[in-house]
N, C-alpha and C positions, 0 to 999 in steps of 0.2 A: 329663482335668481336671487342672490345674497342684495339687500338696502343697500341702496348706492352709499350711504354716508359710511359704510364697514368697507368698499372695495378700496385698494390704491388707486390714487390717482396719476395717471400719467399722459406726458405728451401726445396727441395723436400726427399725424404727418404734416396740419397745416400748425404745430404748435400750440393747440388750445389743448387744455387738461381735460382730460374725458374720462370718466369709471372705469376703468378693465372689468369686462363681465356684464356690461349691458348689449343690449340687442343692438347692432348695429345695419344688420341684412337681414327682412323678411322676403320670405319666398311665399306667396300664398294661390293653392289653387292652380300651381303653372302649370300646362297643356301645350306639349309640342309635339306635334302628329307628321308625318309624313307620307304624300301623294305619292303610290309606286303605278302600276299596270294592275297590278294585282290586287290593290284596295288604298285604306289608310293603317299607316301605321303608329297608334298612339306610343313613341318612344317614349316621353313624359306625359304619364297623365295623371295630373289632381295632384305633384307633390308640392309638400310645404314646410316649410324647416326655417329655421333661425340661426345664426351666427354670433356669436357673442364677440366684445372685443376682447384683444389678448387670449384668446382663445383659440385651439386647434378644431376644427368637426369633421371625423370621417364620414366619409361617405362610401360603403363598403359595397360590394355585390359580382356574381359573373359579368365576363365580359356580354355586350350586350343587354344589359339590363337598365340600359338610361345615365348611368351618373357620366358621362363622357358628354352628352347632350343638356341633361340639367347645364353644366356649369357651361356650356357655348350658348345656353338658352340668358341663362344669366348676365353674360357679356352680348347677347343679342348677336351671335355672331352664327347660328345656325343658315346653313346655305336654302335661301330659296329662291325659286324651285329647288329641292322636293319636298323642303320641311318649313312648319308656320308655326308660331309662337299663337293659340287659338283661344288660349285664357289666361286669368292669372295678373298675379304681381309682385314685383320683382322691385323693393323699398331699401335703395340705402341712406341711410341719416333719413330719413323724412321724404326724400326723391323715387317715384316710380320709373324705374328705369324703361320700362316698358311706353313708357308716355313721350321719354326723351326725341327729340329730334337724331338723325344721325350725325350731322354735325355735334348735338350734343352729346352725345356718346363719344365719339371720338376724343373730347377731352377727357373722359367715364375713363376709356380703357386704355391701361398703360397709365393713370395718372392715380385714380384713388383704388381703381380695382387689376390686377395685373395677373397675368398666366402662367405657368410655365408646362409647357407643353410635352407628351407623352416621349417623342424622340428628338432630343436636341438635333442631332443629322440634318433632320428633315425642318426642323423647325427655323434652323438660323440661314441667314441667306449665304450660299455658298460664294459668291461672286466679290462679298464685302466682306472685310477685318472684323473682325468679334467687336473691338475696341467700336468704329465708326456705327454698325448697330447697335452698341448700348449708348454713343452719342447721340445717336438719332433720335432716341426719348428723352435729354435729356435737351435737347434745342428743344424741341415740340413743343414739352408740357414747362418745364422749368423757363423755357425763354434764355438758355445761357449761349456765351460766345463759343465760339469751336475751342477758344485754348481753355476755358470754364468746363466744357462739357469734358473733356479728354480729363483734367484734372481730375475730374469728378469720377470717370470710369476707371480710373487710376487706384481712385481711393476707392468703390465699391471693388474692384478685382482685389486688391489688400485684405476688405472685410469678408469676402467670400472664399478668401485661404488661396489662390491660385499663383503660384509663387513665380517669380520673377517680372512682376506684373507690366513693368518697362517695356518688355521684348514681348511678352504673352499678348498684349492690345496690337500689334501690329501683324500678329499672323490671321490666317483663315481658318476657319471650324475644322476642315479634313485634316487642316497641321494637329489638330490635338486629340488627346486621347477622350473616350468617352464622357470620365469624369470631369475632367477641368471643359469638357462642352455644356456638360449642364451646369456646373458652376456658374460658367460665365451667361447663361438663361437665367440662374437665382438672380447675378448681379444685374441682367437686364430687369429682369421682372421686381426689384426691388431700390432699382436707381430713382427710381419719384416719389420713395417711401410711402408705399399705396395702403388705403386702410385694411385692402382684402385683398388676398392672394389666394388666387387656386392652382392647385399641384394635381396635375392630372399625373396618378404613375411617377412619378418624377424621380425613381429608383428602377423601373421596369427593364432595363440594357444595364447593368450595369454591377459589377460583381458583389459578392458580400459586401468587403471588407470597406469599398466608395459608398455602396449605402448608406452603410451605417455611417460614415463621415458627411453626407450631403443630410441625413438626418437632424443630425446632431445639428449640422449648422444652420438648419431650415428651421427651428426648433429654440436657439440661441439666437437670432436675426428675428423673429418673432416676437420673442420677448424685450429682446432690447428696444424695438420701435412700438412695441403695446401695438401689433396688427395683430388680424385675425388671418386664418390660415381655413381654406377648405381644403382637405386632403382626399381626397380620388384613389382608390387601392382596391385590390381584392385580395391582398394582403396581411390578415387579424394579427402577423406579429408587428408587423407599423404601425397598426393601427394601437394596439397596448403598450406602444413603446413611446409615442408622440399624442397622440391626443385626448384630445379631457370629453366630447362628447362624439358619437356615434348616431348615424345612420344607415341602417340597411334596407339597399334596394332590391327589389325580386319583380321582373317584367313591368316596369316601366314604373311600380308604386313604391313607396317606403313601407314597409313590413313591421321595423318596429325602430323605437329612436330611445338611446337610454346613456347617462352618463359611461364612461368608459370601465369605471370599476363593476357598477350594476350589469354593466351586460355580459361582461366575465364571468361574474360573480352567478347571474340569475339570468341568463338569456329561456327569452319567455316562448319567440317566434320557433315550429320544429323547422325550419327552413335555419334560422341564428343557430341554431341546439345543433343542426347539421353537420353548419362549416366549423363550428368549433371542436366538434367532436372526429372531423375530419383531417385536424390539427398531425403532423406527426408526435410521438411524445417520446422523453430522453428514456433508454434502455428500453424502447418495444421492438422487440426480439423474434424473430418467427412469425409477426403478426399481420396479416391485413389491415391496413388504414380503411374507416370507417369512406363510405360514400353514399352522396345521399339517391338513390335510384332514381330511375328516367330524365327525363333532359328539360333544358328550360324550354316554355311552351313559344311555341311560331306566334308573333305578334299579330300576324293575321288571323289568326286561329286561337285566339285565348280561350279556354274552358268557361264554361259558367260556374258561376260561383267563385271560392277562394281560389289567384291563379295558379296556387299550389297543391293543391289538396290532390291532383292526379300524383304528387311526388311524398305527400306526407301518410306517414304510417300510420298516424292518430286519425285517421279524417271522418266526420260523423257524414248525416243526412244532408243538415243545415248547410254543409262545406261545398256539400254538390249543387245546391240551389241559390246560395245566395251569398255576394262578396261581401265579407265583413267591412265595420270601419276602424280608426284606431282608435283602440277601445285603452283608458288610462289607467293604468295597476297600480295607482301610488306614486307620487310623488312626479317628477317628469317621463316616466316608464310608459311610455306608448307601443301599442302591441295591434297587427290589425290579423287577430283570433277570432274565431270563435267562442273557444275555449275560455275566453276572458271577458267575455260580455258581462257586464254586472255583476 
């Protein structure tokens, strides 16, 4: 991490000047398992990762492999029954969110850490105005009057591009098209100017060309408030298009954690070597796209040893008998190999 006294300084959401680039969110050791008929199922187990401010971190993997539960583990919002939060901590600024009271979380979420969730559809209440749910965080956590709050959705609809914004706060989610629904999820999810946003998906419905434009603005809204961004994808061209750090998940662990250029550059994990290599590429012609054999393993049924090594081509003795840890290659280059042991 770069000496605070070399990073910029900028405002954070309650106004104090804070480093861009320091750690803002530790995750350490978190375990979220879920009780089925059929056993437990460790969806998170043991990961731990850091967030920097001003800062973007993916968080890459198949569907099914934890990162959709990490970040509801994070917001403490995983359903139990059937799922428990079993270890672990979860520190923003100095606060273990894990320790919080529910009531105290409830000021947590929506106010310094906020979501935007995988299908806007489903996610906005159909019954209410776009406009009146992005007011409703903003009475909550802000304390403002109803004509304050509207104002206020007014100007966040402006800064998240959704044009005619007058008439746009007065309809219902079904009046709008896909794009201007997740918009108007950015502008809720960034109406209390929260220190941390996670983007679960947050492009997954929605054609090229609004991608790339909810990118850009996700990206631009980031920088201009010095938050930090968790990005949620199984997607490596978002992921090289937006963020500055990377991790990749494989059955419920982090596999390997590397700044964004390094892991282009030198992806160490054959699971990372996989997906990138699985990539299409301009002018291949007559070719098969590379894929990486057999399937991700049944949580209830994880192999021993590496829980890849049934999928990896490299795999020695040591892979079948015992799980690596993450082993460091230089510099922040976290790999959990074999291969890379000392």
């Amino acid at each position: 991490m770069p000496d605070d006294s070399m990073t910029a300084q900028k405002a954070d959401s309650t106004g104090n000047q804070r480093p861009e680039g320091e750690v803002m969110l530790t995750v350490a050791g978190l375990k979220t398992y879920f009780s089925t008929r059929q056993g437990v199922i460790p969806a998170v187990d043991d990961i731990s990762l850091e967030v920097r401010r001003g800062k973007i971190l993916g968080l890459v993997g198949e569907s099914g492999c934890g990162k959709s539960i990490t970040a509801l583990s994070i917001l403490r919002l995983v359903p139990s029954p059937p799922g428990k939060i079993i270890a672990g901590r979860v520190v923003l600024d100095g606060k273990n969110l894990l320790e919080l009271t529910e009531k105290e979380m409830g000021h947590i979420r929506g106010n310094e850490i906020s979501m935007i969730f995988q299908e806007p559809m489903t996610s906005l209440n159909p019954v209410y105005t776009v406009g009146k749910q992005v007011m409703e965080a903003l009475i909550l956590h802000q304390k403002l009057s109803k004509a304050q709050a509207r104002e206020k959705a007014l100007a966040m609809f402006n800064l998240v591009g959704i044009p005619e914004p007058e008439k746009r706060i007065d309809v219902y989610p079904h009046q709008l098209s896909g794009g201007l629904r997740q918009r108007v999820m950015i502008a809720m999810a960034l109406s209390c100017r929260p220190k941390l946003l996670i983007a679960d998906e947050p492009t997954t419905a929605l054609d090229v060309t609004v991608q790339a434009q909810i990118l850009r603005l996700m990206k631009e809204l980031q920088e201009e408030l010095n938050s930090a961004i968790i990005l949620i994808t199984h997607d490596l061209g978002v992921v090289a298009e937006i963020c500055d750090d990377v991790n990749v998940m494989y059955a419920g662990r982090i596999v390997e954690h590397a700044d964004v250029y390094e892991l282009f550059d030198r992806a160490l994990h054959p699971y990372t070597a996989g997906l990138l290599k699985s990539l299409p590429k301009m002018y291949q012609e007559n070719e098969r796209l590379y894929n990486i054999v057999g399937m991700v393993p049944n949580l209830l049924q994880l192999p021993k040893g590496c829980r890849f090594h049934p999928r990896c081509e490299s795999a020695r003795a040591i892979c079948r008998e015992a799980e690596p840890a993450l082993f460091e290659t230089g510099g922040s280059h976290l790999v959990r190999c074999w291969k890379y042991k000392g």
